[in-house]
N, C-alpha and C positions, 0 to 999 in steps of 0.2 A: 458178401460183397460180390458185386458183377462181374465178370471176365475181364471186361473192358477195364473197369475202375482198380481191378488186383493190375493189370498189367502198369496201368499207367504209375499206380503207387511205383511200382517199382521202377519202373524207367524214370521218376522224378530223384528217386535211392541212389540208382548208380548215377543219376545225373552229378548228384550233389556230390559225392564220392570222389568221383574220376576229374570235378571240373576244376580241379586245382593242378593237375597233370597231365591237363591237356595245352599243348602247343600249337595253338593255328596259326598260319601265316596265307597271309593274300600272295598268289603266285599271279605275274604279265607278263606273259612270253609273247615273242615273236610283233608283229605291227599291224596297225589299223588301217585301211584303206578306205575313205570317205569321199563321196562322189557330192560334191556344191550342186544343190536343187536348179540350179538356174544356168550357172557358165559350163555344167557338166568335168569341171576341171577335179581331178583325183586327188585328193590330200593325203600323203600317208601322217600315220600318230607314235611316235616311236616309244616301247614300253615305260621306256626311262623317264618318260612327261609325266607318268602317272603318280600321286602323290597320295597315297591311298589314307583317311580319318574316320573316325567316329563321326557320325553327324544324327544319330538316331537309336531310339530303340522301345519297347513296350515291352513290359511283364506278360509270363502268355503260361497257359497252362502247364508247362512244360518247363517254365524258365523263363530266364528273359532272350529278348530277341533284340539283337546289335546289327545297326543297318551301317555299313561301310562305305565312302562315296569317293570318288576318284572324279575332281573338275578341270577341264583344257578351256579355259578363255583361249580359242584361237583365231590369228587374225581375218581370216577368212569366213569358214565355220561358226564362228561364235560360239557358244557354250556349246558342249560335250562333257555327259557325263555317262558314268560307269557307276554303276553300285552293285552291293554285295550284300544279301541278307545271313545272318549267321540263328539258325533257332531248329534244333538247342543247342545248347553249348560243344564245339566242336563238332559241328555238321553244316553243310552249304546247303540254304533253306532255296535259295535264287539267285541268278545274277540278271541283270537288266543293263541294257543300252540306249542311253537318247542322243542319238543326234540331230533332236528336231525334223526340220524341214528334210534334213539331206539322207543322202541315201547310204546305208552300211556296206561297201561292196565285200570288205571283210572284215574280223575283228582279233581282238588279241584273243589269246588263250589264255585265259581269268580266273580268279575264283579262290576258294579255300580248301590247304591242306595242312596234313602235319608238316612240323617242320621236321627235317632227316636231321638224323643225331650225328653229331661226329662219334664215336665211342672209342675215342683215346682220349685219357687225360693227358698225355704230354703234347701241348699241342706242335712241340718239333714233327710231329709225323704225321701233320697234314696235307704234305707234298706227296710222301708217299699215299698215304690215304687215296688224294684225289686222283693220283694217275693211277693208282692197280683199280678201283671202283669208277668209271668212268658214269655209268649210270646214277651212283646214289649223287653225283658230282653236277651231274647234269638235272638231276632233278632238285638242290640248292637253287633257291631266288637269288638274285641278283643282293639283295639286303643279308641274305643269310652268308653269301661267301664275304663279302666286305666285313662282317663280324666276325667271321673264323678268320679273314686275313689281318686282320686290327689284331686278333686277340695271339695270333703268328708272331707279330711282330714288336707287341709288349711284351712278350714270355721271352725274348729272345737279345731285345735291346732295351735301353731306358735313359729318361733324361739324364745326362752328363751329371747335374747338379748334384744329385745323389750321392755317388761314390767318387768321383773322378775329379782327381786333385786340379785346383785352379792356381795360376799363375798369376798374382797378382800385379808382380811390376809390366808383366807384359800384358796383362788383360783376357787371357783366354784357358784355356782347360788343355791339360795335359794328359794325353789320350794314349796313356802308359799302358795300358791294357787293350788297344787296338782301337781303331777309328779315327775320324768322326765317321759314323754311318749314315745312309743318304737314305731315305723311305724308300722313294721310287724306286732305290738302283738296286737295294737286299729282295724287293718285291721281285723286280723283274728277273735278277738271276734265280730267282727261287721257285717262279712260277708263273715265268711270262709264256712259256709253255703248255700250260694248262689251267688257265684261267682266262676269260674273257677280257679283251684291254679294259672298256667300261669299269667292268667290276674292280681291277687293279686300282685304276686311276681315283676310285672311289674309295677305297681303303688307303689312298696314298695323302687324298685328302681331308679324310678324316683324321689319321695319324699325323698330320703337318696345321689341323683347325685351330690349335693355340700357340702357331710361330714357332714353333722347334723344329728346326731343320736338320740340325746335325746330334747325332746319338751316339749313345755308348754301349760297347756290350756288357749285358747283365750278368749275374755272376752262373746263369747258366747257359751262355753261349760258348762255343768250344776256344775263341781266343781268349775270356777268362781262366776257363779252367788250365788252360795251356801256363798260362802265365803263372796261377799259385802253384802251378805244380811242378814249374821250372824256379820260382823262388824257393820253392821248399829245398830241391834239388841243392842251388846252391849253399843254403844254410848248413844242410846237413847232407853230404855225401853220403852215399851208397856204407851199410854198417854204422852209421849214425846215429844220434839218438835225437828225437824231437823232445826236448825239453816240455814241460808244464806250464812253463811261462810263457814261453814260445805259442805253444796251442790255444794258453788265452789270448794272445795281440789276435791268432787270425781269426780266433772265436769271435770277439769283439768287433771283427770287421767284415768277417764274410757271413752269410747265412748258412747254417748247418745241414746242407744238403742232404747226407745221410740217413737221417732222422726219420724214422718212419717205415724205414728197409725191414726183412725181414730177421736180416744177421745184426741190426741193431738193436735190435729187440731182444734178440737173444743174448744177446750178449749184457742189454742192459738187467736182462733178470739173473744172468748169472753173479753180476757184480751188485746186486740188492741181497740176492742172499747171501754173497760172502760180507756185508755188513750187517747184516743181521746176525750170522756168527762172531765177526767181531764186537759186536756191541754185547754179548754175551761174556764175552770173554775179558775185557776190559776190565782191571780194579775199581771198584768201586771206592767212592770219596767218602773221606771219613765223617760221620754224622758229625762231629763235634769241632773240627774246622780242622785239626789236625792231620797228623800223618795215619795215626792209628798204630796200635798194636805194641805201643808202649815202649817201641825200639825204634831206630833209625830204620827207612826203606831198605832194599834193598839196590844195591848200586845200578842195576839195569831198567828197574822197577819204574811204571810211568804213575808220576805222581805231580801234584801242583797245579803249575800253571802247564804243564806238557798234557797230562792225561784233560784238562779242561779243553786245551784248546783240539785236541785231540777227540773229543764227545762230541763238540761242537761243531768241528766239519765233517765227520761225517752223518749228522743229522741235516747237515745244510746239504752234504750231495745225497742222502737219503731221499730228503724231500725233493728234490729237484729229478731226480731218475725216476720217483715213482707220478709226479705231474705228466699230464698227456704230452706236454712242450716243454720238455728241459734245455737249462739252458749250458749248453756245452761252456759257456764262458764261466759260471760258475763253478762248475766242478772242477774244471781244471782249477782257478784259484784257489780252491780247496784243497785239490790234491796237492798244491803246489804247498800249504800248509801241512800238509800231513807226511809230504816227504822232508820238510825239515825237522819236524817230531822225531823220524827215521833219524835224520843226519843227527838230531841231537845222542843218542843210545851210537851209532857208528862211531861216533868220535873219540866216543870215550873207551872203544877196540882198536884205535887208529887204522879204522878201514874206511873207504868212500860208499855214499850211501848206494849207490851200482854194485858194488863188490857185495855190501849187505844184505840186498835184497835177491843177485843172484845165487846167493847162499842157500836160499828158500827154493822147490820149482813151484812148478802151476800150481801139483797138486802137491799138499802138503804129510800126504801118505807114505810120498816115494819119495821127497827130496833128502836128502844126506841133512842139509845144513851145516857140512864141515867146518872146521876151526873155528867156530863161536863157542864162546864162553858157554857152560852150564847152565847158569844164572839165567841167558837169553835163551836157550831152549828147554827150559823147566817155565818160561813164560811164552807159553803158545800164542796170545794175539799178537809178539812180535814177527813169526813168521806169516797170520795172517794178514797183519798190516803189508807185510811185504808182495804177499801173492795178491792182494786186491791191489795196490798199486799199478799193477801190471796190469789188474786186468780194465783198470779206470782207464789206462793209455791206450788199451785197445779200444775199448769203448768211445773213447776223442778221437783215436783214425777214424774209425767206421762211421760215427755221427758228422766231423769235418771233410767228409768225404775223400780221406787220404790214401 
């Protein structure tokens, strides 16, 4: 094969390769200045006119080629057009200007590049972003800051409808968790300072296109998180205990922000494999529907309908912790099953199932287990049941992000 023909194979290779991860965007900076053929009267064309489309393109050796067109019906002027060739994929093949008759005294600053990454995913810290990098800031199109400002200000607020309890005798939403929020006025304090008005006012009406004027904060804006964590505050005082029931209602209503942390993670595999020791350790149910073994159980002994329903969740928080997306609401319902299993065996000690379970410690090498019956520590998955409880309620802080 020819020089030429090896190179081209391969520039057609990486064409194919790379053209799914390339991002081009039409940059018009700055304004047009156009002198009328006739009255010599000066027009300026402001970048913001320009509407940039598709209107063309041909298969071509190399790929195909996308012609981009930008039209000003103006009243003076009359047609004015701006185009872009794109060929190949993710390279500026030409840009061309017709103003007809009249004369270009200047033009915009055109054409195609990549689009600049933001590279944070949280977009709260696009403020920052944009003032310590004032270059990569300035080099953002006017269309690219309006999507990083839209996308600002969905991570941050959200339709009322959502979460935020309505008031029906009176008609309106009760904004218990801070607000109503106003587009323009969170923009402006957040970045009227380093951002263009234009491009504000542009994200302001984009975020206001389907009549929603007044918002709520999300549940990661800092007036929510303020909120559940002064409710918590109240329920349960300082040396407190968050209940299991408890951690389902807020499971069920908040998103599990935690989730996905590095100490969640750890923490979710430590509490997988202390069920997997207990499910080791568990009595197994008699093949014959019985008690087994010819004699009554033994008085602490998990049998029935306790050790069933006992198999049962923690197969359901098993599965649920080993899923990419578990769901904290779950587990804790389960746990909350599996601490009355606990209560069931404490009761019959006349102790509470707190007092039971601190009987046990983390680790169950070191802990004493004082003043329990024999019976209960000659059955080791009772003190395991008791240390994975512990460690299921750690795992609910850190996933509920408490």
């Amino acid at each position: 094969m020819a020089l030429e023909g090896r190179f081209e194979v391969l520039v057609l290779r990486y064409l194919r390769n790379k053209r799914a991860s390339l991002i081009m965007i039409i940059y018009t900076r700055g304004t047009a200045k156009i002198e009328h053929s006739e009255s010599k009267e000066v027009f300026q064309i402001y970048d913001d006119e320009l509407e940039w489309e598709v209107v063309g393109g041909d298969e071509r050796p190399m790929g195909q080629e996308t012609i981009y067109e930008a039209f000003v019906d103006h009243d003076d002027l009359g047609d004015l057009r701006w185009s872009i060739s794109e060929y190949p994929a993710g390279a500026e093949n030409f840009s061309d200007t017709n103003a007809g008759v009249h004369r270009i005294i200047s033009d915009f600053d055109y054409g195609l590049e990549h689009e600049p990454e933001f590279d944070d995913e949280d977009p709260i810290g696009l403020r920052d972003k944009l003032k310590a990098s004032p270059e990569w800031a300035s080099a953002l199109t006017k269309g690219s800051l309006v999507k990083l400002l839209v996308e600002w200000f969905h991570h941050l607020y959200e339709d009322p409808a959502n979460e935020t309890t309505y008031n029906s005798r009176e008609g309106g939403y009760l904004y218990i968790k801070g607000g109503p929020y106003n587009a323009e006025q969170e923009l402006r304090d957040n970045f009227e300072d380093v951002v263009p008005e234009d491009a504000l006012m542009a994200a302001v009406d984009e975020i206001q296109s389907e009549g929603l004027f007044d918002w709520a904060p999300s549940s990661r804006h800092q007036a929510s998180v303020d909120f559940y964590e002064d409710a918590i505050a109240d329920d349960y005082p300082p040396g407190g205990e968050a209940s299991f029931e408890l951690l389902s209602e807020i499971a069920a209503s908040e998103p599990s922000i935690g989730i996905g942390s590095a100490e969640e993670k750890a923490t979710r595999a430590v509490v997988l494999d202390q069920i997997s020791a207990l499910k080791d350790a568990l009595p197994k149910p008699a093949s014959h529907g019985g008690i087994g073994h010819n004699h009554p159980p033994e008085e602490f002994e998990l049998h029935g309908d306790e050790l069933e329903e006992t198999a049962k969740s923690l197969d359901a928080i098993e599965v649920e912790l080993a899923s990419d997306d578990p769901s904290a609401e779950v587990v804790a319902k389960k746990a909350s099953l599996l601490k009355k299993v606990v209560g069931w065996v404490a009761g019959k000690i006349d102790t509470t199932v707190e007092e039971f379970c601190k009987s046990f410690g983390k680790n169950l090498g070191t802990a004493a287990a004082y003043g329990l019956p024999a019976a209960i520590l000659t059955s080791p998955y009772w003190g395991k049941v008791a240390v994975m409880l512990g460690s299921l309620k750690d795992w609910l802080l850190i996933a509920l992000g408490m």
